[in-house]
C-alpha positions as CSV (number, residue, x, y, z in Angstrom):
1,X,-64.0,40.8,53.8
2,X,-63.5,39.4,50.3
3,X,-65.4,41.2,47.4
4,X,-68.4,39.1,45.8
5,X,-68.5,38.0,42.3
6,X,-70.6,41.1,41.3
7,X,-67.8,43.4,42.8
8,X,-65.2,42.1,40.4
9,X,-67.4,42.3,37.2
10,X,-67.9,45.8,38.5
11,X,-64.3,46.4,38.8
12,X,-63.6,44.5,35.4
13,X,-66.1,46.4,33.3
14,X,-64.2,50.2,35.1
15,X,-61.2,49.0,34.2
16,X,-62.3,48.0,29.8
17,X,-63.7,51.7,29.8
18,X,-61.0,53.6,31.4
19,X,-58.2,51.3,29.0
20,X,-60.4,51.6,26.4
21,X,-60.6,55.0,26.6
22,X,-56.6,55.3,26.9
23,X,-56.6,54.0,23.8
24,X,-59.1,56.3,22.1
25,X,-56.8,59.4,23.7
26,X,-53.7,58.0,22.6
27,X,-54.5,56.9,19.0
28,X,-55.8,61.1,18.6
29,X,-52.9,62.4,20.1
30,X,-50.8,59.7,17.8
31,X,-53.3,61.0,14.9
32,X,-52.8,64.4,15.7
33,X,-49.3,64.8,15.4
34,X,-49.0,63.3,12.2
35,X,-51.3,65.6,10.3
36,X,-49.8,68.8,12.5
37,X,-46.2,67.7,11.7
38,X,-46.3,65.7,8.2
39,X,-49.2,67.0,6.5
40,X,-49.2,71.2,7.8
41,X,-52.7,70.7,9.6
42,X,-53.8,72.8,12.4
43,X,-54.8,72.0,15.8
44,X,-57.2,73.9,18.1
45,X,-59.3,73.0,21.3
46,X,-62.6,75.0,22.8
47,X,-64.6,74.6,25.1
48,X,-66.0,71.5,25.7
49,X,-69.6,72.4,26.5
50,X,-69.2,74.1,22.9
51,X,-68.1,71.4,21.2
52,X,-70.7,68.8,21.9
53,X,-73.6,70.8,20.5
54,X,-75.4,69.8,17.5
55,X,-74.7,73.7,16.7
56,X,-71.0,73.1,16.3
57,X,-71.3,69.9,14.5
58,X,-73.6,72.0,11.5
59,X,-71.3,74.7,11.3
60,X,-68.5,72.8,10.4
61,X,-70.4,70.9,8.2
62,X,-71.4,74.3,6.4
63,X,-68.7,76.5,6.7
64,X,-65.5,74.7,6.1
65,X,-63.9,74.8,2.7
66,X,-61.2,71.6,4.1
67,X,-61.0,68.6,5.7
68,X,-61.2,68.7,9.4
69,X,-61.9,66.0,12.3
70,X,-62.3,65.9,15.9
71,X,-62.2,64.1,19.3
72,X,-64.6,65.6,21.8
73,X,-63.2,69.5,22.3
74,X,-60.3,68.7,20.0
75,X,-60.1,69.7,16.3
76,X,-57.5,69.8,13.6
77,X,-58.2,71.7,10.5
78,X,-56.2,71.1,7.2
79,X,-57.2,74.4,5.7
80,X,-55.8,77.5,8.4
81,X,-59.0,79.6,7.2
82,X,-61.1,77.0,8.4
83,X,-59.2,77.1,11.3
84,X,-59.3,80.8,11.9
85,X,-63.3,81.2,11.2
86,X,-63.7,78.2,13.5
87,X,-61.9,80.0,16.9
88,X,-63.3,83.1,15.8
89,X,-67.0,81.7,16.2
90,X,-66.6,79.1,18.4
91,X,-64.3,80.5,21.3
């Protein structure tokens, strides 16, 4: 039984989302490393159902002194008390 037209869209359209995906993980774990090892940032991950909340988002927003970014439950931190509040509320 050969697949149908619609099948391989189908099949095409899996395969852009899980590459392009790939590529989102690997540029943050290339990103990552640079600020961990070249620039003395900090790296953390929680929770996942923590992370996504529009909770987390606000506190960061308020409470950090630093720079800081983050991919889904991944964070990195340039300032280590930023850092330390972060885990201390949010795991």
């Amino acid at each position: 039984m050969m697949p149908d037209d619609k099948d391989i869209d189908l099949s095409e359209d899996l395969f852009e989302i899980a590459a392009k995906q790939l590529r989102e993980d690997i540029d943050w774990e290339i990103y990552c490393d640079l600020l961990v090892t070249n620039f003395n940032w900090h790296r953390v991950r929680i929770d996942p159902a923590k992370a996504e909340t529009w909770e987390c988002v606000d506190w960061l927003h308020r409470n950090c002194a630093g720079r800081f970014d983050n991919y889904g439950a991944e964070f990195v931190f340039k300032d280590i008390h930023d850092l330390e509040w972060f885990v201390l509320r949010w795991s």
